[in-house]
Backbone as JSON Lines, residues from 0, in Angstrom:
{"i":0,"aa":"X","n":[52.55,-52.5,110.32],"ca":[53.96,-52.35,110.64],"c":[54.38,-50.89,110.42]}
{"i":1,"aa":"X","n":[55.56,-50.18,111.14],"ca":[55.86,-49.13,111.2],"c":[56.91,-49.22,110.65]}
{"i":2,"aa":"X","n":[57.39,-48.17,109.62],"ca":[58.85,-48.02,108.27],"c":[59.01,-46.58,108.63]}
{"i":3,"aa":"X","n":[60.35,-46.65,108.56],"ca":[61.06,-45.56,108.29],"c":[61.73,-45.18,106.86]}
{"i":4,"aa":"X","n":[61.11,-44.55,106.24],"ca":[61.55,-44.12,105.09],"c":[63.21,-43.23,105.16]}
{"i":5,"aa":"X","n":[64.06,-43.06,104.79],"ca":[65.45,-42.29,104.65],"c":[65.22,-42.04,103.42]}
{"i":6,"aa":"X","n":[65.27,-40.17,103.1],"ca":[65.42,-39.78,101.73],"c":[66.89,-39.33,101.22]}
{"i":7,"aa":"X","n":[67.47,-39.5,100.6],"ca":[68.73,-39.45,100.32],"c":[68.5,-38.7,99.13]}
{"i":8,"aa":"X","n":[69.67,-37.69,99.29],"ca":[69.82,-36.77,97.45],"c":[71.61,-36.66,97.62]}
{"i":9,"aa":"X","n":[71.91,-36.22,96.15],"ca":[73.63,-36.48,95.59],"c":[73.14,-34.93,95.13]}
{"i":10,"aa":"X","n":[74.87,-34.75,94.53],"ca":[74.8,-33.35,94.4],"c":[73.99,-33.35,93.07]}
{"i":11,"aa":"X","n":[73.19,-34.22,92.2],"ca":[72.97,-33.68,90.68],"c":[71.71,-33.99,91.48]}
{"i":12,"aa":"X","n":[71.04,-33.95,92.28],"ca":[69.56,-34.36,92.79],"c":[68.36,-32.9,92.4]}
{"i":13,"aa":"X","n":[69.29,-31.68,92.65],"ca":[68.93,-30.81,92.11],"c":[69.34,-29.82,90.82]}
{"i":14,"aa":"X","n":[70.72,-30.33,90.06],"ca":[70.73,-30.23,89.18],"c":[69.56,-29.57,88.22]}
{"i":15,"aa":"X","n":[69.88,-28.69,87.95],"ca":[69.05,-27.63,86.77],"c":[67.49,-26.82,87.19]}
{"i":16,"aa":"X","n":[67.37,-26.97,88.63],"ca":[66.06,-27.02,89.15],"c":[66.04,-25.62,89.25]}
{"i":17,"aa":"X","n":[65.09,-24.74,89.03],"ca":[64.88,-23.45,89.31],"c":[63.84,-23.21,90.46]}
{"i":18,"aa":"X","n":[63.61,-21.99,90.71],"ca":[63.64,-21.69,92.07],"c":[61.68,-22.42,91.63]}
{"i":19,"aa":"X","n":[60.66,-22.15,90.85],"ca":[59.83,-22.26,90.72],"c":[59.63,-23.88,90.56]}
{"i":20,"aa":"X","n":[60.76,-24.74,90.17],"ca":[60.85,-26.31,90.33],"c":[61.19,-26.46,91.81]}
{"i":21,"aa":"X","n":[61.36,-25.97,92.63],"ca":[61.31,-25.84,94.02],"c":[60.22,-25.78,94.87]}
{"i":22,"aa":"X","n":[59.18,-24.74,93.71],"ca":[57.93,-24.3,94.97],"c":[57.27,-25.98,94.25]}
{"i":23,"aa":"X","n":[57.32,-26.6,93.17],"ca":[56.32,-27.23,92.99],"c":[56.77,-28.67,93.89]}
{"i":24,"aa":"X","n":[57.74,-29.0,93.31],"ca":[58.29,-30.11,93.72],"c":[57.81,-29.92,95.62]}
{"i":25,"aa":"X","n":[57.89,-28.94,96.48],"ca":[57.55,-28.83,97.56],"c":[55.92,-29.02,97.98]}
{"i":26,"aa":"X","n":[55.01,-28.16,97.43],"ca":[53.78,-28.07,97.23],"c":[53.5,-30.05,97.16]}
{"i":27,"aa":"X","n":[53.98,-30.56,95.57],"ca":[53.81,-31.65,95.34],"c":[53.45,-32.8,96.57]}
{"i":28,"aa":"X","n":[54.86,-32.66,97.55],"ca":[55.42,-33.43,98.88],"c":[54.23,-32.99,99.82]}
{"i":29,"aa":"X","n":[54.07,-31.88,100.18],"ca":[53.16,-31.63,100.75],"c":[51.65,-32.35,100.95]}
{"i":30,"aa":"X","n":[51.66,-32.12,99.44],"ca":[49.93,-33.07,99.45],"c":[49.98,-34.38,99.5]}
{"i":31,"aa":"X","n":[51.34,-34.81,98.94],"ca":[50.95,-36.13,99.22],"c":[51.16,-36.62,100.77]}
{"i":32,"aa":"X","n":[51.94,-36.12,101.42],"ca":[51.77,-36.18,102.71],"c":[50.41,-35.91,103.43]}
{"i":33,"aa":"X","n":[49.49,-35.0,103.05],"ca":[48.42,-34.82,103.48],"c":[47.74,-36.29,103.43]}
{"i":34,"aa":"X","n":[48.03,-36.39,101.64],"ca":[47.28,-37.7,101.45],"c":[47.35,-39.04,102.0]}
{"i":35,"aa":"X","n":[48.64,-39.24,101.97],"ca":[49.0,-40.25,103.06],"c":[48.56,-40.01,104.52]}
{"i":36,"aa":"X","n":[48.02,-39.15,105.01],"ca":[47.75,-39.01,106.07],"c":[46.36,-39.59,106.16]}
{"i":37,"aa":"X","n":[45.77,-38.88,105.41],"ca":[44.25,-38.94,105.2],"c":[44.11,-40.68,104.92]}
{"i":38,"aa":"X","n":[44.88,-41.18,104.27],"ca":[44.72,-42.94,103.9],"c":[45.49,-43.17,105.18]}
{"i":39,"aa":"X","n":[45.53,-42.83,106.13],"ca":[46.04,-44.01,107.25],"c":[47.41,-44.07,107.05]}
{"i":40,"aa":"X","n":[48.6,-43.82,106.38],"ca":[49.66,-44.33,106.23],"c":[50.77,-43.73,106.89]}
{"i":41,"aa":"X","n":[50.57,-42.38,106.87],"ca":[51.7,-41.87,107.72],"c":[51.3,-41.05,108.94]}
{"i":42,"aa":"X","n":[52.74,-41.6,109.72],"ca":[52.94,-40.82,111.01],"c":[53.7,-39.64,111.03]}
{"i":43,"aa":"X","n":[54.64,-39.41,110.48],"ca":[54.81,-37.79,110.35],"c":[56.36,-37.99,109.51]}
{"i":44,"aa":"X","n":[56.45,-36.62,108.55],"ca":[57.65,-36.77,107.64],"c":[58.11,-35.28,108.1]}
{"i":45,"aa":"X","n":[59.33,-35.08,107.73],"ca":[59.78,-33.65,107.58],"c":[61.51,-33.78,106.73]}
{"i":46,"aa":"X","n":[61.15,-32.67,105.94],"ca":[62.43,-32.31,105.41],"c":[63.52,-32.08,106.48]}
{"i":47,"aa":"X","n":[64.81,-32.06,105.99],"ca":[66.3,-31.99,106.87],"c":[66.67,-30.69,106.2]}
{"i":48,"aa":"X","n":[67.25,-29.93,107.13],"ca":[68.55,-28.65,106.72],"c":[69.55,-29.52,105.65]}
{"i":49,"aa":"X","n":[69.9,-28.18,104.91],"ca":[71.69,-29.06,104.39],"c":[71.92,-29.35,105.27]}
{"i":50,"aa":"X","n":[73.59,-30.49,104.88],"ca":[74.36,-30.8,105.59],"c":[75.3,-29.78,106.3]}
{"i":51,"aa":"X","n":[75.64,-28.49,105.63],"ca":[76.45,-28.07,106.17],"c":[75.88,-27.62,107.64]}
{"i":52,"aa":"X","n":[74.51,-27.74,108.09],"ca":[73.77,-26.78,109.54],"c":[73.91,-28.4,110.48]}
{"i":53,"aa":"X","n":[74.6,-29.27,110.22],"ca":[74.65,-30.51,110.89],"c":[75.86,-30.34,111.72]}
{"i":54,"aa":"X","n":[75.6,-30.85,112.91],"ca":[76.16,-31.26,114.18],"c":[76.68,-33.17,114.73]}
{"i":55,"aa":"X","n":[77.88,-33.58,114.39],"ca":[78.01,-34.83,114.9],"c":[78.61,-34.95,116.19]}
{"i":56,"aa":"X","n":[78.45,-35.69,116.79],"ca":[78.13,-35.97,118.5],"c":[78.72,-37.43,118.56]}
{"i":57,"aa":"X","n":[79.78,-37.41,119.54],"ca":[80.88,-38.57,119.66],"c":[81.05,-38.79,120.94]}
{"i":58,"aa":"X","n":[80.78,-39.65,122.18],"ca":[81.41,-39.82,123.19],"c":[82.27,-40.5,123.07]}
{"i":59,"aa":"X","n":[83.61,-40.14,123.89],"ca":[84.97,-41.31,123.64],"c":[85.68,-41.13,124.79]}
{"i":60,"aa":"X","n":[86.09,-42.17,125.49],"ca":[86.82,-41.73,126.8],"c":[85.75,-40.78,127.65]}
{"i":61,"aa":"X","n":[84.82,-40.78,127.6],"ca":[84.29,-39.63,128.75],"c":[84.14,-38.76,128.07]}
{"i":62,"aa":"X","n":[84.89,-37.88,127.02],"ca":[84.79,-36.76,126.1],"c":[83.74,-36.39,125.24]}
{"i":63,"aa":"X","n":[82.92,-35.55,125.42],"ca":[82.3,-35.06,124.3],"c":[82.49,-34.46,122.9]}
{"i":64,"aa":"X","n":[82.73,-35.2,121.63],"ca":[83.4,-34.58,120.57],"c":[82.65,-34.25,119.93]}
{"i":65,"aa":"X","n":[82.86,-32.84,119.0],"ca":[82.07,-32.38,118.38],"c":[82.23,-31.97,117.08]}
{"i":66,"aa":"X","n":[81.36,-32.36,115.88],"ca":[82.27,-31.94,114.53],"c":[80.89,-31.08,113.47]}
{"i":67,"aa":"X","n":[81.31,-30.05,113.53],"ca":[80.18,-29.0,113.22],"c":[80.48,-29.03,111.57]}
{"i":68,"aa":"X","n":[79.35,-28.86,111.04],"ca":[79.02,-29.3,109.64],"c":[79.69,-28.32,108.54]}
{"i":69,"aa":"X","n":[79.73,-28.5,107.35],"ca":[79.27,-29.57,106.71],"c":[80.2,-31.08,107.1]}
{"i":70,"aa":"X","n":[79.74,-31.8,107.55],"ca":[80.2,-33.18,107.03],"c":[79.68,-34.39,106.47]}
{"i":71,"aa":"X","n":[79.91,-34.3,105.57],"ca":[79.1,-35.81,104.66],"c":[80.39,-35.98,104.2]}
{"i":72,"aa":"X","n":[80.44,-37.47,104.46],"ca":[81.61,-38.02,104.07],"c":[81.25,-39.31,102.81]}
{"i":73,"aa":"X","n":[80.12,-38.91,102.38],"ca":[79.47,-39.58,101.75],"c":[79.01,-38.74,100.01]}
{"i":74,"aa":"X","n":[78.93,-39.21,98.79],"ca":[78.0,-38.56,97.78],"c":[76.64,-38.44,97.94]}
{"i":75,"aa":"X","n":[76.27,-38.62,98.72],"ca":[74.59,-38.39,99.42],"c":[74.28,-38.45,100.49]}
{"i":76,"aa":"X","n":[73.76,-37.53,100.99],"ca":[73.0,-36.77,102.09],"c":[71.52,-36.93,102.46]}
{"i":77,"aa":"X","n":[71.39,-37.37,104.01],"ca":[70.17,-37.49,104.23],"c":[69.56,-35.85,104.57]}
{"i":78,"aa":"X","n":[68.34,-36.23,103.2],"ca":[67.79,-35.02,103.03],"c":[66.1,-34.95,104.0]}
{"i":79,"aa":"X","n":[65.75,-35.95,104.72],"ca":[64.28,-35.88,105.25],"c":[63.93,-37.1,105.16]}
{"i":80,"aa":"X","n":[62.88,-37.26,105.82],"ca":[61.9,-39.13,106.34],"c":[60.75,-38.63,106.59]}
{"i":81,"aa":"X","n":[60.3,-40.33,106.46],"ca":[58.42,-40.1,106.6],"c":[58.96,-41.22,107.8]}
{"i":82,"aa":"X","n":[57.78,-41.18,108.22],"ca":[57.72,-42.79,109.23],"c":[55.98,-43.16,108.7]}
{"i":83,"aa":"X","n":[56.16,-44.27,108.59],"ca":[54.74,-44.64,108.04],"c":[54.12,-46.04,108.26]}
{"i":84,"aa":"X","n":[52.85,-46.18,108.49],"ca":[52.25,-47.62,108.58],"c":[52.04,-47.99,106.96]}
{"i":85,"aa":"X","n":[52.36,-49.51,107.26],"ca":[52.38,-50.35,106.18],"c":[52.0,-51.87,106.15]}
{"i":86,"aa":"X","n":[51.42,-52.43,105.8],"ca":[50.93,-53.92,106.09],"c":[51.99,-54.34,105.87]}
{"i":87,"aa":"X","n":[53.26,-54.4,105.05],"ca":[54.35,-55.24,104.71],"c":[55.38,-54.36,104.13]}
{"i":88,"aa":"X","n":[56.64,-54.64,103.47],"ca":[57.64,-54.24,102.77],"c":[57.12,-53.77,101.83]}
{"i":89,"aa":"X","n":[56.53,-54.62,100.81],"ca":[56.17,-54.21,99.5],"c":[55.2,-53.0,99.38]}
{"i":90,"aa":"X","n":[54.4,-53.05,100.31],"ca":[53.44,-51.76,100.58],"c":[54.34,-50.52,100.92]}
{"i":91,"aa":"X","n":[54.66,-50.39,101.79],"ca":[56.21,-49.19,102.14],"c":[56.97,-49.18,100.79]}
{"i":92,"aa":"X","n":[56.98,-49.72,100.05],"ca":[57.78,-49.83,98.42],"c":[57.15,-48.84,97.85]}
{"i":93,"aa":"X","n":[56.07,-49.59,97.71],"ca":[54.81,-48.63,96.88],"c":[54.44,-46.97,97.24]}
{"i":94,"aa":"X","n":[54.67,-47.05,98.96],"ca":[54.3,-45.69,98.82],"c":[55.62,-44.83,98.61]}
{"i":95,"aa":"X","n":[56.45,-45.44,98.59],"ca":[58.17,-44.67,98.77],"c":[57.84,-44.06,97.3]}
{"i":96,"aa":"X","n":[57.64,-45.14,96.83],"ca":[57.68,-44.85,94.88],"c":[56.97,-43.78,94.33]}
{"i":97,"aa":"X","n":[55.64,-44.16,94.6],"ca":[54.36,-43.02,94.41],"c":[55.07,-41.39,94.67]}
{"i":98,"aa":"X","n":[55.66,-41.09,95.11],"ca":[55.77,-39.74,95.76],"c":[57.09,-38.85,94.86]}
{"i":99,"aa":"X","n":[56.64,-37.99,94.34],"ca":[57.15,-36.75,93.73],"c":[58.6,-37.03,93.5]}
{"i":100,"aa":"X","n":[59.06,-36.97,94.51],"ca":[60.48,-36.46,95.05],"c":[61.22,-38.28,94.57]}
{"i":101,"aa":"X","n":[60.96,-39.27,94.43],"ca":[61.01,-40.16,94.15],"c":[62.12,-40.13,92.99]}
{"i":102,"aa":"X","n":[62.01,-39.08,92.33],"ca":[62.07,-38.89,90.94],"c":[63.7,-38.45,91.18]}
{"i":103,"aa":"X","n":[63.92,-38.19,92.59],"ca":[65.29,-37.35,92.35],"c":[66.03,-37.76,93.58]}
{"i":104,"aa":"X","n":[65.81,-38.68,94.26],"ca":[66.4,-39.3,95.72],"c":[66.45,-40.53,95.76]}
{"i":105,"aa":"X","n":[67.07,-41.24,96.75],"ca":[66.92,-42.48,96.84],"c":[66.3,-42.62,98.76]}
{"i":106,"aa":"X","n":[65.47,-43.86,98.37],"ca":[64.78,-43.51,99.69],"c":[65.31,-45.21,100.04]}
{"i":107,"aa":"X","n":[65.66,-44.86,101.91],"ca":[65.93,-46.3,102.17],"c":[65.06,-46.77,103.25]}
{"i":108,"aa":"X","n":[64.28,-47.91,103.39],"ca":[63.09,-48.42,104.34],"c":[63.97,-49.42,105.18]}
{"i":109,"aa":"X","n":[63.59,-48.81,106.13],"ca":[63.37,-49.78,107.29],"c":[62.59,-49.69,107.79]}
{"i":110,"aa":"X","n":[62.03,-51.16,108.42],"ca":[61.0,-51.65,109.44],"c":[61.84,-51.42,110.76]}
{"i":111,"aa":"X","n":[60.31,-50.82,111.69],"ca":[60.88,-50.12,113.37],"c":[61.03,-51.57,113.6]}
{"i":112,"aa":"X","n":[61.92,-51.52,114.73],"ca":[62.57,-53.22,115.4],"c":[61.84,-52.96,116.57]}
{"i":113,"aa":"X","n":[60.71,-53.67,117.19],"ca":[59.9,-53.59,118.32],"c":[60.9,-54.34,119.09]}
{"i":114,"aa":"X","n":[60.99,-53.12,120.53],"ca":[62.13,-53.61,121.59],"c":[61.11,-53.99,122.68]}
{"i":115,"aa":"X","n":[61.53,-54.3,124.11],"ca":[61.07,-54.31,125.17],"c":[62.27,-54.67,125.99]}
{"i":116,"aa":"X","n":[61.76,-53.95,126.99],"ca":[62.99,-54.18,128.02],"c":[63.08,-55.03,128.74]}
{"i":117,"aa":"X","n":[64.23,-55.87,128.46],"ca":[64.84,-56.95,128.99],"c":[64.34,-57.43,130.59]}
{"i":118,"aa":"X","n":[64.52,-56.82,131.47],"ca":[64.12,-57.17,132.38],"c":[62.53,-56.4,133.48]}
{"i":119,"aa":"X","n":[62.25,-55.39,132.79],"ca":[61.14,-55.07,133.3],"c":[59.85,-55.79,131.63]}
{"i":120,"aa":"X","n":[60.21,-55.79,130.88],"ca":[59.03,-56.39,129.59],"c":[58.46,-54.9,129.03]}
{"i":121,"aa":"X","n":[59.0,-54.21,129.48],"ca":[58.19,-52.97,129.33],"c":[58.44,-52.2,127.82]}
{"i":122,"aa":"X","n":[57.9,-51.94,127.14],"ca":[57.67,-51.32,125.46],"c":[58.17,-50.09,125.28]}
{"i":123,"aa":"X","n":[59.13,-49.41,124.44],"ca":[59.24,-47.93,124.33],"c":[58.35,-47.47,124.19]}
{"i":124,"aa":"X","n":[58.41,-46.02,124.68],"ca":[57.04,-45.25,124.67],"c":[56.67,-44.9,123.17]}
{"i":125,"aa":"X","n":[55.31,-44.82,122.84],"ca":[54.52,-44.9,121.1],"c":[55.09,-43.05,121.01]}
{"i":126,"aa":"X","n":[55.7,-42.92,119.83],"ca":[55.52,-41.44,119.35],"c":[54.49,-41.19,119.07]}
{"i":127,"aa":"X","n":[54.39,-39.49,119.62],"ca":[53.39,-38.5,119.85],"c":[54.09,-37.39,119.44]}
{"i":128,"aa":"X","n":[53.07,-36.72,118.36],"ca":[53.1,-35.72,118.19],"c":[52.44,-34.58,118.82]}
{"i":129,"aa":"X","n":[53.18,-33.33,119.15],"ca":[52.16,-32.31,119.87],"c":[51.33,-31.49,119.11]}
């Protein structure tokens, strides 16, 4: 099964972190992403910009609305995702947990919802990376 991990951080997520708790905590993410790669589990993760370099996108009436960042209207911000294979929930648990950054985010899983189109049967196309 395919999960989408959502990493979420609040403003104390980095609380007291110095610039050298930065390179590690990064480095850290890194390998385990390698590692997860190397075990079969993931399809590809990447960190997010702050919020403030965010762009929201509204059609209404025909109109294109546009509300240029920062906006989080929220105490936490999606900070980056993995997408990853998993035999079940509890497995996607496990690897959410395992991972560094764990320590300072909240990560939210969802399972991909396999579509097909209604009247041709036909499957969204599989992501590819270049």
């Amino acid at each position: 099964m395919k999960f989408m991990c959502l990493i979420y951080f609040d403003e104390t997520s980095f609380a007291g972190f110095t610039e050298e708790d930065g390179r590690r905590l990064t480095d850290a993410t890194v390998e385990e992403d390698n590692d997860l790669r190397r075990r079969g589990k993931l399809i590809f993760a990447q960190p997010l910009d702050e919020p403030k370099t965010a762009v929201n996108v509204r059609v209404r009436d025909g109109k294109v609305l546009r509300t240029d960042g920062p906006f989080v209207e929220t105490k936490e911000w999606l900070g980056g995702f993995l997408l990853i294979n998993a035999k079940d929930m509890e497995e996607a648990v496990g690897i959410a947990a395992e991972s560094e950054i764990a320590k300072i985010c909240r990560t939210e899983i969802r399972p991909f919802l396999e579509q097909t189109h209604s009247e041709t049967g036909q499957r969204r196309p599989e992501f590819k990376l270049d």
